[in-house]
C-alpha positions in Angstrom: -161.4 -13.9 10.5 -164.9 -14.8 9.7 -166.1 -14.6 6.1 -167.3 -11.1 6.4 -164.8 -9.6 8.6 -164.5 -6.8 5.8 -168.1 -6.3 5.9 -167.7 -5.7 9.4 -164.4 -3.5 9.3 -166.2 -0.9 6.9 -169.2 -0.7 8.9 -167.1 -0.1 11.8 -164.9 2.6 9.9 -168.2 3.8 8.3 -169.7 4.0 12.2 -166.7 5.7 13.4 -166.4 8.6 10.5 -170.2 9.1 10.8 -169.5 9.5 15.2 -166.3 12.0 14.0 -168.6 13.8 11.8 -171.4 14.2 14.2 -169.4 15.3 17.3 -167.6 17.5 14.6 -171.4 19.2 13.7 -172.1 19.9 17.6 -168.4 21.4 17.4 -169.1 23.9 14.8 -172.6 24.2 15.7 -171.4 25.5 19.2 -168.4 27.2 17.9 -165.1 28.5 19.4 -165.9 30.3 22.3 -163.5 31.1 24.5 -161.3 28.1 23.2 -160.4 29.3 20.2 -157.2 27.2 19.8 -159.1 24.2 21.1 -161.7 24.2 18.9 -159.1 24.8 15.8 -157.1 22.5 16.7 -159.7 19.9 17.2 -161.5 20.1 14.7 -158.5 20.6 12.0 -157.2 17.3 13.7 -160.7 16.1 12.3 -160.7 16.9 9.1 -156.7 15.5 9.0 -158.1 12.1 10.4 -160.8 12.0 7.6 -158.5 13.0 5.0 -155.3 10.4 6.2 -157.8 7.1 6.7 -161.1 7.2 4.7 -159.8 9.0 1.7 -156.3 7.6 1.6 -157.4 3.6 3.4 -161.0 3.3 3.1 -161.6 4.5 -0.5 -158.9 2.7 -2.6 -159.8 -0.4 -1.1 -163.3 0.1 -2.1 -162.6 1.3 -5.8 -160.2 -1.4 -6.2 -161.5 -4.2 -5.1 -165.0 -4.5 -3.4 -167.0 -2.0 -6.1 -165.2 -3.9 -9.6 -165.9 -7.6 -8.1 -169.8 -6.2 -6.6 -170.6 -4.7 -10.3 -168.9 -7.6 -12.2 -171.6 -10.2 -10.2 -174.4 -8.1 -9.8 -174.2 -5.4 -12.9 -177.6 -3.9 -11.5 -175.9 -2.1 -9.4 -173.7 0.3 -12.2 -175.5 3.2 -11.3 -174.5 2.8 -8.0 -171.3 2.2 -8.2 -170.9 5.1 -10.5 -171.9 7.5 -7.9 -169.5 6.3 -5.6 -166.7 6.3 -7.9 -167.8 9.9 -8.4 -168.2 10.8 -4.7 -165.0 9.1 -4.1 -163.3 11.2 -6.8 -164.5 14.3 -4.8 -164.2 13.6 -1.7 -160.2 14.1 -1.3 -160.7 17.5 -2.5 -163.9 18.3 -0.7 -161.5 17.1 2.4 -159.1 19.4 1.7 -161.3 22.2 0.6 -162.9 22.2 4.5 -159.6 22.3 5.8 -159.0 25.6 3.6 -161.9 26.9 4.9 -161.8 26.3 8.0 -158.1 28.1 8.0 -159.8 30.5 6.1 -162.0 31.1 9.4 -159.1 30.7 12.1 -157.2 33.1 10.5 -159.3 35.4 8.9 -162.0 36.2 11.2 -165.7 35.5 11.9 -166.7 36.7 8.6 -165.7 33.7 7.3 -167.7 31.4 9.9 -171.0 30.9 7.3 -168.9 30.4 4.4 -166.9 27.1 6.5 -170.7 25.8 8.0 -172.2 26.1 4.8 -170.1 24.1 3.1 -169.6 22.0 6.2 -173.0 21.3 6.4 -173.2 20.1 2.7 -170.0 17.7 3.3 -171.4 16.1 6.1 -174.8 14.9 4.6 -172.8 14.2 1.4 -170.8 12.0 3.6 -173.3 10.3 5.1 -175.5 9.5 2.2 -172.4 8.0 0.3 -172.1 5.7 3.4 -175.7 4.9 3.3 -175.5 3.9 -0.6 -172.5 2.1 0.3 -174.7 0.2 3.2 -178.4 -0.4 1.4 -176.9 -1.7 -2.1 -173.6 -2.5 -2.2 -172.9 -4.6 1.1 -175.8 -6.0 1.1 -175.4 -7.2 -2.9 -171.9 -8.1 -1.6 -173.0 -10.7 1.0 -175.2 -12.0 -1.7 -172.8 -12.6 -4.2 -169.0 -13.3 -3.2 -167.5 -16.2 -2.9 -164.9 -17.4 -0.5 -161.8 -16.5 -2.3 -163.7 -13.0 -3.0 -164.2 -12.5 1.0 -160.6 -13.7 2.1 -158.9 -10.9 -1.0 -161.1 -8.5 0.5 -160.4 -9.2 4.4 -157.1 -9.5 4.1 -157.1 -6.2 2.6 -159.6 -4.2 4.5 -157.6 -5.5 7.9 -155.0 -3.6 7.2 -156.7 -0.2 7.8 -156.4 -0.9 11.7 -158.7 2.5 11.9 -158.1 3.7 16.1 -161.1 5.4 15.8 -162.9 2.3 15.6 -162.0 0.8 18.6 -160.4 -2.1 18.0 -156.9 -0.9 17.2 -154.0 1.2 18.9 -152.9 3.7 16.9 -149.7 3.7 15.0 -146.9 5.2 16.6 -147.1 7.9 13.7 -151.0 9.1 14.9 -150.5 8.8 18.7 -150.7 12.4 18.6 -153.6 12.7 16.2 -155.8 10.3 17.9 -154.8 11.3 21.4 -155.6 15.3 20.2 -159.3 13.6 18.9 -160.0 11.3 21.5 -159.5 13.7 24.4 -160.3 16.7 23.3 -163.4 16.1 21.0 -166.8 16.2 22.1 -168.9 12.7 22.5 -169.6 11.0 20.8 -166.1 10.0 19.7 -164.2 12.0 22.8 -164.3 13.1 25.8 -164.0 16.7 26.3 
């Protein structure tokens, strides 16, 4: 591992969730046409994947041990840090609360379309700005400031993630399914159908 491998795993996992959440936009965007159970399943699969690895893999790791050490050597960045503690705190349910809606929408009609791309549309840009915070002040104040000891604690632990989606990792046997459901079935960019 180089010294900022985790630097490069979380852009990579930060590249891949903003792909997921692109090709998901054109998905919704274009809607279920004839598919119907395609484009459920898909995009359900989706919304799974973003609630199993950034909220449950990508977060902690973050909270615990890049934002502390980041705000301890450079305290100019507390504010932040505090708004990606908050958007982390949210984000779990905000996950879960598309997933409602989009049942909501499956199962319940097309009078419930607006409500799920409304609220999808406001979770994606929240996304994405939190990822471009993370990016613009915190990596960059990150590089600045750790030492070695700091980068091989936070390599070690960011190397475990071993996100699929990024490209550098098979999935685990438990998301075989998942990913293969994503990656073929998905729109570009981060499938093929």
């Amino acid at each position: 591992m180089t010294q900022h491998s985790a630097l490069q795993i979380i852009r990579d996992e930060h590249a891949s969730l903003a792909a997921m959440l692109q090709s998901m936009r054109m998905m919704v965007k274009r809607g279920p046409a004839e598919d119907r159970r395609n484009f459920f399943d898909v995009v359900r699969g989706m919304l799974f994947y973003i609630d199993e690895f950034p909220e449950r893999l990508h977060h902690p790791k973050e909270s615990n041990l890049l934002f502390p050490k980041v705000v301890k050597l450079a305290p100019k960045v507390m504010g932040a840090i505090d708004k990606l503690e908050r958007d982390h705190m949210a984000s779990e349910k905000a996950a879960r609360d598309m997933q409602h809606l989009l049942l909501a929408w499956e199962l319940l009609g097309a009078g419930r379309r607006q409500a799920f791309e409304e609220a999808f549309e406001n979770y994606v840009n929240f996304y994405l700005e939190h990822m471009n915070l993370e990016e613009t002040v915190i990596l960059p104040e990150a590089e600045r400031c750790f030492s070695e000891d700091d980068w091989r604690v936070l390599n070690a632990a960011f190397a475990e993630n071993a996100d699929p989606l990024t490209g550098h990792y098979p999935p685990a046997q438990e998301y075989e399914k998942l990913f293969s459901l994503i990656v073929t079935r998905a729109p570009s960019p981060i499938g093929l159908g």
